[in-house]
Residue, then its C-alpha position, 0 to 999 in steps of 0.5 A: x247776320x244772325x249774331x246781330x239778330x240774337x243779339x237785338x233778341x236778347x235786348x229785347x228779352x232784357x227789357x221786357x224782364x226789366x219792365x216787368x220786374x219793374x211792376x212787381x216792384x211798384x206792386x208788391x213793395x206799395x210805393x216804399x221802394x222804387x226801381x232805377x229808370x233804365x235810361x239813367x245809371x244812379x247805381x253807378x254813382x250810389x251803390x257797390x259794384x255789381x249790386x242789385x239795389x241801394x238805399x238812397x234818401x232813405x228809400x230802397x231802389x232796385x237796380x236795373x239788373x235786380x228788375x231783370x233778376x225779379x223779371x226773371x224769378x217772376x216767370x220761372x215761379x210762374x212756369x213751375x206754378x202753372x206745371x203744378x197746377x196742370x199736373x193737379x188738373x190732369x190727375x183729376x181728370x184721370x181719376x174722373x174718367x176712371x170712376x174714381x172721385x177727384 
């Protein structure tokens, strides 16, 4: 039973990465890419094996694992970004109670 769970989980945390990896490519290339809808395979019959995206039409698309890999990148430039910033944060507050200028 709980293999059945971690599995449904893990699915479900694909998609999500997925998904969002499919509005940062819809955001950051302004339309001169797209991604792969998930319910269709294109990559099996378009690109290499393995690849994380191809051009077809003259038109760059990402694949369904190159959505979850951006997915993926995204939070982890989000965490240590956010850690940054909470260490920056913390250091001033230290530094205020002290009497020091931040």
């Amino acid at each position: 039973m709980a293999e059945i769970i971690t599995a449904f989980v893990w699915e479900l945390l694909e998609l999500f990465l997925a998904i969002t990896g499919q509005f940062l490519v819809w955001a950051l290339s302004l339309g001169r890419w797209r991604s792969e809808s998930l319910r269709e395979n294109e990559s099996r019959v378009f690109a290499a094996a393995g690849a994380l995206s191809f051009v077809r039409e003259g038109q760059r698309v990402i694949t369904s694992t190159g959505l979850v890999f951006a997915g993926l990148a995204f939070f982890h430039i989000a965490r240590f970004s956010r850690a940054g910033l909470c260490s920056k944060a913390l250091t001033a507050l230290n530094r205020t109670r002290n009497g020091m200028p931040p």
